[in-house]
C-alpha positions in Angstrom: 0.0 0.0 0.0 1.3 3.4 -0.9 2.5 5.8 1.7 0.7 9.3 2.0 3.0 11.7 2.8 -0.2 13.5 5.1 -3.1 12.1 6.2 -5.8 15.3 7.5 -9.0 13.6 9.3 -11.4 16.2 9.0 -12.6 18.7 6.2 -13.4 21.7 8.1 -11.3 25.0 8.0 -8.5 23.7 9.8 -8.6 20.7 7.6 -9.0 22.3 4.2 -6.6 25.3 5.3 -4.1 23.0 6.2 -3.8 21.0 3.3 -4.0 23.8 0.7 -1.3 25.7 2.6 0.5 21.8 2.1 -0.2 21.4 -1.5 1.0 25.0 -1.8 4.1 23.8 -1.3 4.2 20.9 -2.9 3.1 18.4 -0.2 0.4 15.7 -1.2 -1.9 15.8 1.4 -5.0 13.2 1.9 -8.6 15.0 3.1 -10.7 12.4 5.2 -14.2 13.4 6.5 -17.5 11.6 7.4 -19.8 14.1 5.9 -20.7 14.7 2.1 -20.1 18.5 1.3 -21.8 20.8 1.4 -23.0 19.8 4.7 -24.9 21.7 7.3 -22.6 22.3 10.4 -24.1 23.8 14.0 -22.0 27.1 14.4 -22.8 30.7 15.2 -21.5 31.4 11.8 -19.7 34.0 12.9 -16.3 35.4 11.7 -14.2 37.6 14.7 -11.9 40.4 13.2 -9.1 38.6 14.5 -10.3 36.1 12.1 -10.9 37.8 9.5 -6.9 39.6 9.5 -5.8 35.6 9.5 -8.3 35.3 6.1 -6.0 38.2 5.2 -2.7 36.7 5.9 -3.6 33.9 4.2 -5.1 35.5 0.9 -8.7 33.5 1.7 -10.4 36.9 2.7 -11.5 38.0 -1.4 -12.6 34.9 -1.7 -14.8 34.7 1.6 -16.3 37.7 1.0 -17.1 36.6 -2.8 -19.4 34.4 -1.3 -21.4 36.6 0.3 -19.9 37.3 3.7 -21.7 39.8 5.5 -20.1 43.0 7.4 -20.3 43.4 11.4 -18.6 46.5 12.4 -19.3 45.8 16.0 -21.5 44.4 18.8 -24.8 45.9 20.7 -24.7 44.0 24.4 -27.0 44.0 27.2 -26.8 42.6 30.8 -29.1 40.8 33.3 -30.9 44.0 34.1 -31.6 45.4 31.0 -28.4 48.0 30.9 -27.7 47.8 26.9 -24.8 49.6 25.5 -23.8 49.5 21.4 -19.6 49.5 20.4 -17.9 49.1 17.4 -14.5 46.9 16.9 -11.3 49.4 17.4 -9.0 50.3 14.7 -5.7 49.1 15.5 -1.9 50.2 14.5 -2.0 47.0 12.0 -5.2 48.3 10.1 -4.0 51.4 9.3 -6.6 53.3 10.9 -9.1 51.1 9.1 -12.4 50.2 10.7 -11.6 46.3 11.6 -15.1 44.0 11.0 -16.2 40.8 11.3 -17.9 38.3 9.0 -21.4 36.6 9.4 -21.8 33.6 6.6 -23.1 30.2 7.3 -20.4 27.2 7.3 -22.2 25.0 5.0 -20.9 28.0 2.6 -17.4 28.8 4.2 -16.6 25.0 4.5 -17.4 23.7 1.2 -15.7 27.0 -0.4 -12.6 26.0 1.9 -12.5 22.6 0.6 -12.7 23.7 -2.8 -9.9 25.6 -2.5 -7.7 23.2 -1.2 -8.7 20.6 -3.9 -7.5 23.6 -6.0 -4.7 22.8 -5.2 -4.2 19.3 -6.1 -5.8 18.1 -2.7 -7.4 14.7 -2.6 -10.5 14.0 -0.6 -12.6 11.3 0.7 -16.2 11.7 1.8 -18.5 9.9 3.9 -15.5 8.2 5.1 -16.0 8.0 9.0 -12.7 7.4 10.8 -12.8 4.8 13.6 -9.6 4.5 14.9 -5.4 4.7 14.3 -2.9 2.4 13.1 0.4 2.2 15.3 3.7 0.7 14.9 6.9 1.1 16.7 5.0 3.4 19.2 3.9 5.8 16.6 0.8 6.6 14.6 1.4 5.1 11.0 -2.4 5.7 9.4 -6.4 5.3 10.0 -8.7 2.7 9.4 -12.4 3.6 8.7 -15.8 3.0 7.5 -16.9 4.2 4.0 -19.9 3.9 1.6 -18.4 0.1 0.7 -17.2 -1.2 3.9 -14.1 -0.6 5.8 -10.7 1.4 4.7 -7.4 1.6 5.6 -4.7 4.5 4.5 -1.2 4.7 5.4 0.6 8.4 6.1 3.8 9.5 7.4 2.3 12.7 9.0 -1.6 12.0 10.5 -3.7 15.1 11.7 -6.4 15.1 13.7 -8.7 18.0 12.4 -12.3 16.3 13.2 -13.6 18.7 15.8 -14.7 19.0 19.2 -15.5 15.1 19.4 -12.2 14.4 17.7 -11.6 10.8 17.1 -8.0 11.2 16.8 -7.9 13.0 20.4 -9.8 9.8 21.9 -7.4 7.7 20.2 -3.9 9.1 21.1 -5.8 9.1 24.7 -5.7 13.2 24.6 -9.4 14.3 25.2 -10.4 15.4 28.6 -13.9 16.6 29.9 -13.6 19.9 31.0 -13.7 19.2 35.0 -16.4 22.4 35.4 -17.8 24.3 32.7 -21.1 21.8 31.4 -22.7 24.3 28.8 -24.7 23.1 26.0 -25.8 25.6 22.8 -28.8 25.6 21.4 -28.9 27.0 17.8 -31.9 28.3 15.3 -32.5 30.4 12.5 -34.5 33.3 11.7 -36.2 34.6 8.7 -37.6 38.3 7.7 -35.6 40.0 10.6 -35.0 44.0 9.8 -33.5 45.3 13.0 -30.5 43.8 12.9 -28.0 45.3 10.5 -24.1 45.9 11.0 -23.9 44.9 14.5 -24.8 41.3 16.6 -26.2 41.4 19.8 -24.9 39.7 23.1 -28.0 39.0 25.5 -26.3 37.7 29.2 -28.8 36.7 30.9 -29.0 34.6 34.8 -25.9 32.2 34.3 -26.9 31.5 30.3 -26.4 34.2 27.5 -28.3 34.4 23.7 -26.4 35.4 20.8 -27.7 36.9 17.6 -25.6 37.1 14.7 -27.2 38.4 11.3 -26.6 36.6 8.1 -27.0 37.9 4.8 -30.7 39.1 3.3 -33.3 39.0 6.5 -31.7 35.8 8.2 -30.3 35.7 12.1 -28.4 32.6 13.7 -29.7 32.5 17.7 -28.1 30.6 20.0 -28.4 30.4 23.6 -25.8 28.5 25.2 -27.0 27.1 29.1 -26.1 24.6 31.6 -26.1 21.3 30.7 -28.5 20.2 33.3 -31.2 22.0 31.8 -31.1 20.7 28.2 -30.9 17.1 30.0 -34.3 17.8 31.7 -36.1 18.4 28.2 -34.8 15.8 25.8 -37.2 15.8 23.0 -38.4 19.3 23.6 -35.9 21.5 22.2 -38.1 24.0 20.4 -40.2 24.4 23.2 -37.1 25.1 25.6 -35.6 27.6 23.4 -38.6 29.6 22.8 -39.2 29.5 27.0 -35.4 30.7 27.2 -35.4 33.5 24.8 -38.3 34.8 26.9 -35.2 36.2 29.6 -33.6 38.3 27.0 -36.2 40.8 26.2 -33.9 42.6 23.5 -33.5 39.2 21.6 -36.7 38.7 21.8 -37.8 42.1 20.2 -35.5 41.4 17.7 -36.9 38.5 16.8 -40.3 39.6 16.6 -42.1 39.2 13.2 -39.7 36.9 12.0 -40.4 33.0 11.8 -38.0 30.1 12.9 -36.6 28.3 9.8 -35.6 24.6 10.4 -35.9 22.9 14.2 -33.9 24.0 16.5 -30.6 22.3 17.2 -28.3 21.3 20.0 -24.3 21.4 20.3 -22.5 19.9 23.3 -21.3 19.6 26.1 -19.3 22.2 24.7 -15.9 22.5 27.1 -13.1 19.9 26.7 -9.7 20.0 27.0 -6.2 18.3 25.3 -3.3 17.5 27.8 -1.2 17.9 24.7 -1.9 18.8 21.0 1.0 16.3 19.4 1.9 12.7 20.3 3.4 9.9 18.6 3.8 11.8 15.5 0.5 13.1 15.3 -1.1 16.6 16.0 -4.5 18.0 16.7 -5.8 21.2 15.2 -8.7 23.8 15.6 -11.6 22.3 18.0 -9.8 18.9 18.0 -7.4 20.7 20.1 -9.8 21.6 22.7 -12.8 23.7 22.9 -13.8 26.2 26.1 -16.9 28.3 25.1 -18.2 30.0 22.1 -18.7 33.2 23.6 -16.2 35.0 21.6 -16.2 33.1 18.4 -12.9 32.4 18.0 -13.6 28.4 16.8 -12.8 29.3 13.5 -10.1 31.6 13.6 -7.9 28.9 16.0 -8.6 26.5 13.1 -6.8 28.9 10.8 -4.1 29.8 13.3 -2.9 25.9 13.8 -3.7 25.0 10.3 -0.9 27.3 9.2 1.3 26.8 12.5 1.1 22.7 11.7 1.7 23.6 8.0 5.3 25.2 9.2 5.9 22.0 11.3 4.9 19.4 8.7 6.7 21.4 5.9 9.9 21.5 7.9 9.5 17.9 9.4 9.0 16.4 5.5 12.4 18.5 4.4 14.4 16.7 7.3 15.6 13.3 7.8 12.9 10.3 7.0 10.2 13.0 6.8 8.2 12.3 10.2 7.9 14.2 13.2 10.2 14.1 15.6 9.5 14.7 19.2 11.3 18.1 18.7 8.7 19.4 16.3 5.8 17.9 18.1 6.9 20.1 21.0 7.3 22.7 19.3 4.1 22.6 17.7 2.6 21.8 21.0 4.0 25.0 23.0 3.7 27.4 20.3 -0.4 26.0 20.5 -0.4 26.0 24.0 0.7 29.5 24.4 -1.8 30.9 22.1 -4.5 28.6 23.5 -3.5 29.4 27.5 -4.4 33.2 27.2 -7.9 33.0 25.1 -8.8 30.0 28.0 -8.3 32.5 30.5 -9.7 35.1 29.0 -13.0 33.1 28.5 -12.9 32.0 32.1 -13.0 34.8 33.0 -16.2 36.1 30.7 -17.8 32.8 31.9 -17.0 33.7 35.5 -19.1 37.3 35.0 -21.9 35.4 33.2 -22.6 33.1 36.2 -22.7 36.0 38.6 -25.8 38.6 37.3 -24.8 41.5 39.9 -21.1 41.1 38.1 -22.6 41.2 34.6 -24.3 43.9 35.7 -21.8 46.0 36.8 -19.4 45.3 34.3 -22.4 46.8 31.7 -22.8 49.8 33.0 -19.2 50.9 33.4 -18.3 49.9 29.6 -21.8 52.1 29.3 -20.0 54.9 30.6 -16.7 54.1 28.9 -17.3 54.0 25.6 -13.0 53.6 24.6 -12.5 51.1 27.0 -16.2 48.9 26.1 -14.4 49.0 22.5 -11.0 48.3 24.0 -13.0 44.9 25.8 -14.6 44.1 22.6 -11.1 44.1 20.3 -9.7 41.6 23.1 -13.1 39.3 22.9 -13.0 39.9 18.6 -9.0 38.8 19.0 -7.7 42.0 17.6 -6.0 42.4 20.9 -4.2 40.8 23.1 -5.7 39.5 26.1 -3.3 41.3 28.4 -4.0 45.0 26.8 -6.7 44.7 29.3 -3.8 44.8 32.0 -2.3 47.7 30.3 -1.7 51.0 32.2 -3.9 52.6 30.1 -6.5 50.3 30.5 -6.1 50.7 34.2 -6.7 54.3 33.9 -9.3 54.3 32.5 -10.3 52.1 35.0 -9.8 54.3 37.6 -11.1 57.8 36.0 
């Protein structure tokens, strides 16, 4: 059986990113994925800015917004108690001034234009080929077996990548995937038709312990989803419209900017959502985007870690096939490892710490009405949650001026 010189499990953007950027330079890379595509994917189908300037960096942004992409120059948020504040993203130093935005457009679209563009490229890929477990020799990972439309399938790689999301097969496999030990949050996601109020901004409901998101898409069309404890979806199995439509009654704002519209499709259900990865690369393998663990989607920055590691594990995997036999030694996995972990460590901290205001209403509260007040500093918040900005700008002096004015 002929060797692949990269195996990818998983089609998504971290998936298709990474194996364009491969066959880009020359490396023959193998797509794997259960689904058929275009395939319908649960998602807030939401874009951040920070996401968008990778789209950018990685000349993928003309050809997002050719398929219909939508602006969002910013956010309008309101707490537990009704305070309700509207902020835009801040220009940085790296946009020239520019007004920075996001992107709303649904990931059936942005993943099947992804995967066209790898297969561009020369990229090869199977669907409706679910991946059931890894081949190991000499202590290593050597390929996959799965199950396809004729039966069972084996393929041999130097380099295999586990790009299949937040239940990640690969993860379970290399014995990687971890329940998050506290966070049990579960999403529940619907769309909207004939909506008019919402235009160039999304709206951020928090609400007692939960919080509703509305993201618009394109002509007349929101994505909702209200993300809440576990325990609650658990004690309404079967009833999912009827517990969404009871929940979006404690986010009045939502709910008036929902009104005259009419729910499109049932209403769907994602999680639990937190899970962590003790590492991201073992026995010559690595894990990318959600694969590599998942905290919250409160600040929507699923996508734009799948870009980020795509073209980190694109550098590792390029340099790894130019050395020696080609594989990964354990110096690359750790490097590819730490460089992940650092960038991972600060955005889990910084959605702990939006998770720990969310489960304390008088916190949310307060928190509302002093970016209310502070209109530089609710915009400052916002390009650290959008991932213009590093976390730790909120640490700055300046931010603790501001602070204390």
């Amino acid at each position: 059986m002929m060797q692949i010189p990269v195996i990818v499990v998983g089609a998504g953007p971290a998936g298709s990113v990474l194996a364009g950027l491969l066959a880009q330079r020359g490396v023959k890379t193998l797509l794997l994925d259960k689904a058929t595509f275009p395939r319908e994917k649960i998602c807030g189908d939401y874009l951040s800015p920070g996401t968008v300037r990778l789209l950018d960096q990685l000349d993928l942004l003309d050809l997002v917004h050719s398929a219909g992409a939508r602006r969002l120059r910013g956010m309008t948020i309101t707490s537990p108690d009704g305070t309700t504040f509207q902020t835009e993203f801040p220009a940085i130093t790296e946009t020239n001034g520019a007004s920075p935005f996001a992107l709303s457009i649904p990931r059936a679209i942005l993943d099947n234009l992804l995967l066209k563009w790898a297969r561009g490229f020369g990229t090869r890929c199977v669907e409706g080929l679910r991946v059931t477990d890894l081949i190991w020799e000499n202590g290593r990972i050597c390929g996959v077996t799965g199950i396809g439309p004729t039966g069972q399938e084996t393929y041999r790689g130097q380099i295999i990548v586990g790009a299949d999301g937040r239940d990640s097969v690969v993860a379970r496999r290399l014995g990687l995937h971890r329940p998050h030990p506290t966070l049990r949050r579960m999403a529940l996601v619907a769309y909207y038709e004939g909506a008019s109020e919402l235009t160039d901004h999304g709206m951020i409901s928090v609400g007692d312990r939960s919080y509703c998101i509305l993201n618009p898409i394109g002509e007349r069309l929101i994505n909702a989803i209200i993300v809440v404890n576990q325990g609650i979806v658990q004690g309404r199995k079967g009833q999912l419209d009827e517990l969404f439509d009871d929940t979006l009654q404690a986010f009045p704002l939502a709910l008036s900017a929902l009104r005259d519209t009419c729910r499109r499709g049932p209403v769907r259900c994602l999680g639990p959502l937190a899970f962590r990865s003790s590492r991201s690369a073992k026995a010559g393998a690595l894990l990318v985007g959600d694969a590599a663990g998942f905290y919250d989607p409160f600040t929507g920055e699923g996508v734009g870690h799948a870009l980020y590691s795509a073209n980190l594990a694109a550098h590792v995997i390029t340099s790894a096939l130019a050395e020696g036999d080609g594989s990964l030694t354990e110096a690359h996995l750790d490097r590819f490892d730490d460089e992940q972990r650092t960038a991972l460590t600060s955005r889990r901290r910084l959605g702990a710490a939006l998770q720990a205001v969310i489960r304390h209403p008088g916190a949310a509260n307060a928190v509302a009405r002093l970016l209310r007040r502070r209109q530089p500093l609710a915009g400052l918040v916002l390009g650290v949650v959008g991932d213009l900005l590093p976390p730790r700008t909120l640490l700055s002096i300046n931010t603790l001026r501001q602070l204390l004015l």
